[in-house]
C-alpha positions in Angstrom: 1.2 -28.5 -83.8 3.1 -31.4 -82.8 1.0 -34.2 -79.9 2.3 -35.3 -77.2 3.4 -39.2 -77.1 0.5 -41.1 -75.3 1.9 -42.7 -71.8 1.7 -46.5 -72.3 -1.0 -48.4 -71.5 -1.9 -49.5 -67.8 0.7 -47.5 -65.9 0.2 -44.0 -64.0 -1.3 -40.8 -65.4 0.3 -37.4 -66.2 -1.0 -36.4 -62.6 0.4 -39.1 -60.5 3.8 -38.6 -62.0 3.6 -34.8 -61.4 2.4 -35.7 -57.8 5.3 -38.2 -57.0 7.7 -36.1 -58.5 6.7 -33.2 -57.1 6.4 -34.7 -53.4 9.6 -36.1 -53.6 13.4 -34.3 -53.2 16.4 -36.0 -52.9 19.0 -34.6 -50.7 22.7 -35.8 -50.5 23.7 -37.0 -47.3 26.5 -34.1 -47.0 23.9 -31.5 -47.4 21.7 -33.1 -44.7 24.5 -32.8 -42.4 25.3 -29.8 -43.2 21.8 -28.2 -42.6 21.2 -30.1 -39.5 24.6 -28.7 -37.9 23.5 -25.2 -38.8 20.2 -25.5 -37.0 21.1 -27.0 -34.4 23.5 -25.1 -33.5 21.7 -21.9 -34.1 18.8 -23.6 -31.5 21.4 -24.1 -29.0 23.5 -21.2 -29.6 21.0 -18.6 -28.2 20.1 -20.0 -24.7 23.6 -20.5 -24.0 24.4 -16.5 -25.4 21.9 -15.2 -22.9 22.9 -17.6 -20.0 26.1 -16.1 -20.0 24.4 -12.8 -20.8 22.2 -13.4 -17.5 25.2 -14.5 -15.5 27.1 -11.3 -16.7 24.0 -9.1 -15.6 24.0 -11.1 -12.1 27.7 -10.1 -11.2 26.6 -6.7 -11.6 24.2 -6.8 -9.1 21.3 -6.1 -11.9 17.9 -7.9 -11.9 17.0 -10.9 -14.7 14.3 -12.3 -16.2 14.7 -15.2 -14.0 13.5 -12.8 -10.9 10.1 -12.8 -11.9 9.9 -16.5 -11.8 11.5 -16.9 -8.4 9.4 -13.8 -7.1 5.7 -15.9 -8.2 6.2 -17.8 -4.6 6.0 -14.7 -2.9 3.9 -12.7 -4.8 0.9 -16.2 -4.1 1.5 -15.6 -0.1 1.0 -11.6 -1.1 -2.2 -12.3 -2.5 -3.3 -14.9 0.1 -2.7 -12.9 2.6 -4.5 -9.5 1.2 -7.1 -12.1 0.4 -7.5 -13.0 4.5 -9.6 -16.0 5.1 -12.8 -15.1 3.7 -12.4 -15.6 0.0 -13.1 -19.6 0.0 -11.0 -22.2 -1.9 -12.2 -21.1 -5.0 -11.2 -17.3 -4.8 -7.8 -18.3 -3.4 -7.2 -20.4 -6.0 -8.0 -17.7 -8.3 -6.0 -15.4 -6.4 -2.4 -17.6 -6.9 -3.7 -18.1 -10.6 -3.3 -14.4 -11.3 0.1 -14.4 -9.4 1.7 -17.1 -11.4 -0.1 -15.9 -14.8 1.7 -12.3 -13.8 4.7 -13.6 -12.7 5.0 -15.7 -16.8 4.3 -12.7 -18.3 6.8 -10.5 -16.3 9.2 -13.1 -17.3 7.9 -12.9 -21.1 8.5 -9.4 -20.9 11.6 -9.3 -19.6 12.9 -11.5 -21.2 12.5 -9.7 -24.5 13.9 -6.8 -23.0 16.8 -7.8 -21.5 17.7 -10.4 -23.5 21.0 -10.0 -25.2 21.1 -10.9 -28.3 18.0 -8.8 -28.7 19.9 -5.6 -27.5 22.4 -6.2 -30.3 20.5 -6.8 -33.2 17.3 -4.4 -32.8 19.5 -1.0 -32.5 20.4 -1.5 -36.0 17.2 -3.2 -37.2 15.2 -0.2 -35.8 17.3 2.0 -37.3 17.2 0.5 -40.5 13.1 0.1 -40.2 13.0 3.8 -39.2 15.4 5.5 -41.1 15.0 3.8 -44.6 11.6 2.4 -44.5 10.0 5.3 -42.7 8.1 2.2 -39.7 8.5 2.9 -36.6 7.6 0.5 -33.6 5.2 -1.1 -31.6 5.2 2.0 -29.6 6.2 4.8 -31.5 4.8 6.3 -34.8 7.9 8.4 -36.9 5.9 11.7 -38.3 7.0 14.3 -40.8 9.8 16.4 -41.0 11.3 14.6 -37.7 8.4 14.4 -35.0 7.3 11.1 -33.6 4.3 10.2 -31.9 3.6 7.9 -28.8 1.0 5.2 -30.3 -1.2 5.6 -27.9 -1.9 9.2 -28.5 -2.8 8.4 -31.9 -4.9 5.6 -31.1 -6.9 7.7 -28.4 -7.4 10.3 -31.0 -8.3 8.0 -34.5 -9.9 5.6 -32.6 -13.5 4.3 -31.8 -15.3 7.1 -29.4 -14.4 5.9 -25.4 -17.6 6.2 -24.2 -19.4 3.9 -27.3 -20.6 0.6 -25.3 -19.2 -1.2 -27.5 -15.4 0.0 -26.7 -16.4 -0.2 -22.7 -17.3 -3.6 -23.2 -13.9 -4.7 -25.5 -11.9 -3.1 -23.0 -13.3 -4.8 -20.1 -13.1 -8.3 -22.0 -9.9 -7.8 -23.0 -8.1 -7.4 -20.1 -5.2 -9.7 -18.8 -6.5 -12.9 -16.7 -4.1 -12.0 -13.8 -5.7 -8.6 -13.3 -9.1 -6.9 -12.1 -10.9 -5.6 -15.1 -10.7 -2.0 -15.7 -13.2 0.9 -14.7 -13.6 2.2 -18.7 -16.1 4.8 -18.0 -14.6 7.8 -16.4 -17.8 9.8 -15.7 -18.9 7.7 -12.4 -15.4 8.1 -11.2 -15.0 11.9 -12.1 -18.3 12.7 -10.6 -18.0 11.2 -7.5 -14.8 12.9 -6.8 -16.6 16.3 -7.8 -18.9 15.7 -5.1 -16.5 14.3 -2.4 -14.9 17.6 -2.8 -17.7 19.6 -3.0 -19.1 18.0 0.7 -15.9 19.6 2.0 -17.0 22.8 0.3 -13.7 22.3 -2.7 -14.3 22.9 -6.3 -13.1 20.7 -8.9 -11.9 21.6 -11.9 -10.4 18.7 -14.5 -8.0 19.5 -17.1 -7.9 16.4 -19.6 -4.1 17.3 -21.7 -5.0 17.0 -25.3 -1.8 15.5 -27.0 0.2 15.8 -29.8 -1.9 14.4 -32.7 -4.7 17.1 -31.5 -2.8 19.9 -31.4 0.3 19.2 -34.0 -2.1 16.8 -37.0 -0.2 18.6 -40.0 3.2 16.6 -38.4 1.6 13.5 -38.7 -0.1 13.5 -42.0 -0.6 16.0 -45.0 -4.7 14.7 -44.8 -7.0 17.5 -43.1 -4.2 19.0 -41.5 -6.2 22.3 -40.6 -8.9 20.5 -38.5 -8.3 19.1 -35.1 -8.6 15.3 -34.4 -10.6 14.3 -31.5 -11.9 11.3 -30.0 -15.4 11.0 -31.1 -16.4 11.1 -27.8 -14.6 13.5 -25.8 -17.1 16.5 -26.5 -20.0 14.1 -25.0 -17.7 14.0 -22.5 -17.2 17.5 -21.5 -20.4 18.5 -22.3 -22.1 15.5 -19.7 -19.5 16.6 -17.1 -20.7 19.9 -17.1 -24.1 19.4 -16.9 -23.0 17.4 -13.5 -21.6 20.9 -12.5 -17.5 19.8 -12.9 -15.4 22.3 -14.0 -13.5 21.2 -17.6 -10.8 23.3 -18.5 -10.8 22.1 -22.4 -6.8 23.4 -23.8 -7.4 22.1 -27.8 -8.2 25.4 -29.3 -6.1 27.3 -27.1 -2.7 25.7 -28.0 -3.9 25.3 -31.5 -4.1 29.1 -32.1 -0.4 29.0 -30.0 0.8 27.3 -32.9 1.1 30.3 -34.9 3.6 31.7 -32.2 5.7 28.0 -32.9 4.8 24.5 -31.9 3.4 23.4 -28.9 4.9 20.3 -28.3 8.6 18.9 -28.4 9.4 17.1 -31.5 10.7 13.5 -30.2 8.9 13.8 -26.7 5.1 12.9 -25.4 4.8 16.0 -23.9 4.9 20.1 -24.1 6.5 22.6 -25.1 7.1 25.3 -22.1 5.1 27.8 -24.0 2.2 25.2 -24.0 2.7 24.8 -19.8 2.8 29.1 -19.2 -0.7 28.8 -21.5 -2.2 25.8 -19.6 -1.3 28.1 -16.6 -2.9 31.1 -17.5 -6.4 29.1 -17.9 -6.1 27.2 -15.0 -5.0 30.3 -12.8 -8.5 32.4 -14.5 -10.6 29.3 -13.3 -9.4 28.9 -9.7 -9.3 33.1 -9.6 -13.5 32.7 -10.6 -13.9 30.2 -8.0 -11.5 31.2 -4.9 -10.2 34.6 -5.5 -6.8 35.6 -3.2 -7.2 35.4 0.3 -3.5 36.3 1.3 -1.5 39.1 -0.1 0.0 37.8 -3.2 3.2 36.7 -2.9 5.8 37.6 -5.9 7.8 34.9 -7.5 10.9 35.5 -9.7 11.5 34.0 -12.7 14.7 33.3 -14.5 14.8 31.6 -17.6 17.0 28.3 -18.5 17.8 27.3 -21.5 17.3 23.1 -21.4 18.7 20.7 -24.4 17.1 17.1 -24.4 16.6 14.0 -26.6 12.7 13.4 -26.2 11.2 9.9 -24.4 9.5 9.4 -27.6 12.7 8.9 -29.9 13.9 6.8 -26.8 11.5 4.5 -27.6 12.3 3.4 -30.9 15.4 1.7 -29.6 18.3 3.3 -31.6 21.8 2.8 -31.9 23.7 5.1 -29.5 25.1 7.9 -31.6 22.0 7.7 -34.2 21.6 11.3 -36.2 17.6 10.2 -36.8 16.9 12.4 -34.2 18.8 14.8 -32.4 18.4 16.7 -29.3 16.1 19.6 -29.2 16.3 22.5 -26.9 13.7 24.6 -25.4 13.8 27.9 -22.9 11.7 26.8 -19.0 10.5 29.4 -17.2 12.1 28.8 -13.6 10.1 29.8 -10.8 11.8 31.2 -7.7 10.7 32.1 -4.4 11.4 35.8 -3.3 14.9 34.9 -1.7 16.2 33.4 -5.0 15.5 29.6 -3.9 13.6 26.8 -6.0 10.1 27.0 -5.8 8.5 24.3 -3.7 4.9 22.8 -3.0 3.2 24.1 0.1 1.0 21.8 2.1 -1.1 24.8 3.6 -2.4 26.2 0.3 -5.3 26.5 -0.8 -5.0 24.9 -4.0 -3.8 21.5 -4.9 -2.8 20.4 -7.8 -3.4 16.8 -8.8 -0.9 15.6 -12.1 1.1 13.2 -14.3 4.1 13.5 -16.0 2.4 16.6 -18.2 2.9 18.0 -14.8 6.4 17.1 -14.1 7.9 17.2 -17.3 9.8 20.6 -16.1 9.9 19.9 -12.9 11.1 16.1 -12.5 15.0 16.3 -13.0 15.3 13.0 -13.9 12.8 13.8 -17.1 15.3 15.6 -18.1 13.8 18.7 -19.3 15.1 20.8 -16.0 13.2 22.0 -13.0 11.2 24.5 -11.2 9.3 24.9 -14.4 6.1 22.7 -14.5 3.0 23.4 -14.2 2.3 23.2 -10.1 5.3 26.2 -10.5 3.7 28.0 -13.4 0.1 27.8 -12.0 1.4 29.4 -8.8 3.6 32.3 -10.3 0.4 33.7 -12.1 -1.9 33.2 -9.4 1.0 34.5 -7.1 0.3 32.6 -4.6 1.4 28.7 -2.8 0.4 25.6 -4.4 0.4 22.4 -3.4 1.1 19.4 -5.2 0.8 15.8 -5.4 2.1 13.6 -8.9 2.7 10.6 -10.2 4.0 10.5 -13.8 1.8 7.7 -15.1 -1.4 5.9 -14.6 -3.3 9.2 -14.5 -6.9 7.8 -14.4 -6.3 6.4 -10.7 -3.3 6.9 -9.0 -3.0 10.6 -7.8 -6.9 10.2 -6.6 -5.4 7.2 -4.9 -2.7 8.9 -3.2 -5.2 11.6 -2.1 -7.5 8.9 -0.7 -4.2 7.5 1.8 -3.1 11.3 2.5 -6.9 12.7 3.3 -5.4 15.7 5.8 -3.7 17.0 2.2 -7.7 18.5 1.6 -7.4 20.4 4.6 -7.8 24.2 3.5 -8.4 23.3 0.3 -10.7 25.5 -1.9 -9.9 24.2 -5.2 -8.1 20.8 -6.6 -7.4 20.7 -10.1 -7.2 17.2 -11.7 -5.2 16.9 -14.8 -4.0 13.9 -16.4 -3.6 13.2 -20.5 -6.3 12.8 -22.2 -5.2 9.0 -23.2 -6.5 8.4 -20.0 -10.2 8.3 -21.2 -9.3 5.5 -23.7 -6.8 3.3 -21.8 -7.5 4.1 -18.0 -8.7 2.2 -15.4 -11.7 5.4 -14.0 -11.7 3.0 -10.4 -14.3 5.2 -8.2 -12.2 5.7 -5.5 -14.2 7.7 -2.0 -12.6 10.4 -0.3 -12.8 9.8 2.9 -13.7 12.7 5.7 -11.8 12.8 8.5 -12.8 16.2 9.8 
């Protein structure tokens, strides 16, 4: 084995040499030129592409990312002014914090979504990412054998339990400086609405909408495919509500023995099948037939059905390339509900049922959703009960909103003898439960 020849005496060691060589490059000067045009003009490039992106969007009268920048101004007076005078220097202050911290992120937002560069390349990234690598997107999970699933659904339903003190507590820290923090618990909320009904002699009855990964687990994963994923709380849940004497009407089992008949929920959307809506009817309708039997001589409906073709919200989401195959359109038959003389059925103020929903409750009755009308489940509810509902929705924001609405229109309670409150079960993991008082003005 051959030595290697010693260094000479008094000058650097093996490791100095290594460590000057190694922290030294030499670049040529055309190279450095070179390099430093590219990057600079691929820094400079980019705001000018989406200025005359932004000035394109402008002459057709659409709304930038700049807006939410101009709009902070106005939206500090907004909150002064819902402030009054009473909140003190330091709560105003606070107040046009959360304003111009709202208004940066709006901008932040919108200016990844609008921004144009970003609607050329991510089509065909996505569909790249989806297609070939099987990864969906910050909102959407790709499942088997063509379903996709809403990431929220799946984190409700894999997650930590909603009622462990532990998730209360990381939900309220983590929320956004520029907003309240959220109600997490929804029992204070739920039962206080139970018995602001029930002083007006109304009945309650809650229908949480379990969603896809409950109901459809086998299209997600091959693992335990036969038993249905819950949130670890959500029997406490139902079981606590009870004991406070509000009505749950629990749909998990029901539309998982459905499935034998065909699945329950649409393949690229967030939401139900029809067949799952005319079975979420027929338990609602026994429940408000135990509590408030027919007063009035049934009314018959007609039905007609309507066959409905659709690409789903959830495939939507994943931000493909006009035209992609990934995921085609699916079609689905709605039950239609008419009135006697043939017209569209239509909420009636003067029942004596109201029914309180999200877009679970408008997905076949919202044209805009797509997935046709006359068919939700304010229409299917009243066609088995054969009699008028009435109705008040809003498609997101479940936890709060339609109680909110209720609170503003308070003469919609008048003649009520049941409200039924459903809103998707996602709710009880990322909803903000706000208690929110009925008031009585009888």
């Amino acid at each position: 084995m051959t030595t290697p020849d010693p260094l000479p005496a008094g000058g650097a060691t093996r490791e100095e040499i290594a460590q000057i060589e190694v922290g030294q490059t030499t670049v040529g000067p055309l190279t450095v030129r070179v390099l430093l045009a590219f990057f600079l003009t691929a820094i400079f490039s980019v705001p000018i592409v989406e200025w005359f992106g932004s000035r394109a969007a402008r002459g057709r009268g659409d709304t930038t990312a700049w807006a939410h920048l101009t709009s902070v101004p106005e939206q500090i007076r907004a909150q002064l002014a819902g402030a009054g005078e009473g909140g003190g220097l330091w709560g105003r202050t606070v107040l046009a914090n959360r304003a111009v911290l709202a208004g940066l992120s709006g901008f932040e937002r919108a200016l990844e979504n609008d921004s144009l560069l970003g609607k050329t390349l991510r089509p065909p990234a996505q569909w790249l990412m989806t297609g070939w690598l099987g990864a969906g997107n910050e909102r959407v999970y790709p499942g088997r054998q063509g379903w996709v699933f809403y990431r929220p659904d799946v984190e409700h339903v894999t997650g930590r339990g909603f009622l462990d003190p532990r998730e209360l507590r990381r939900r309220i820290a983590a929320a956004p400086e520029w907003d309240n923090p959220p109600q997490p618990d929804p029992r204070p909320a739920i039962v206080q609405f139970k018995n602001d009904l029930a002083a007006r002699g109304i009945v309650l009855i809650i229908m949480p909408v379990p969603l896809k990964p409950s109901v459809h687990p086998e299209k997600l994963t091959r693992r335990n495919s036969d038993r249905l994923p819950h949130n670890p709380s959500f029997n406490v849940f139902v079981e606590e509500l009870r004991r406070e004497g509000v009505r749950v009407a629990e749909l998990t089992g029901a539309l998982a023995r459905e499935r034998a008949g065909g699945p329950q929920y649409l393949a690229t959307d967030t939401h139900w099948r029809p067949e799952a809506v005319e079975a979420a009817a027929d338990e609602l309708s026994g429940q408000v037939e135990a509590v408030a039997p027919a007063r009035p001589v049934p009314q018959r409906y007609r039905i007609e059905r309507v066959e409905v073709s659709n690409r789903g919200d959830a495939a939507r989401m994943l931000d493909l390339p006009e035209g992609a195959s990934l995921f085609p359109t699916e079609t689905v038959w709605v039950r239609r509900v008419l009135s006697p003389d043939g017209t569209p059925w239509r909420s009636a103020r003067d029942a004596d049922v109201l029914l309180l929903g999200d877009s679970f409750t408008n997905i076949y009755s919202l044209e805009s959703m797509g997935w046709g009308t006359s068919a939700g489940l304010a229409e299917q509810v009243s066609y088995v009960l054969g009699r008028p509902v009435d109705r008040l929705v809003q498609n997101d924001a479940g936890a709060f909103a339609t109680r909110a609405m209720l609170q503003r229109e308070p003469d919609r309670l008048t003649g009520k003898r049941v409200v039924i409150y459903q809103f998707a079960a996602r709710e009880l993991s990322f909803g903000d439960w706000r208690i929110i008082r009925m008031r009585d003005d009888r």
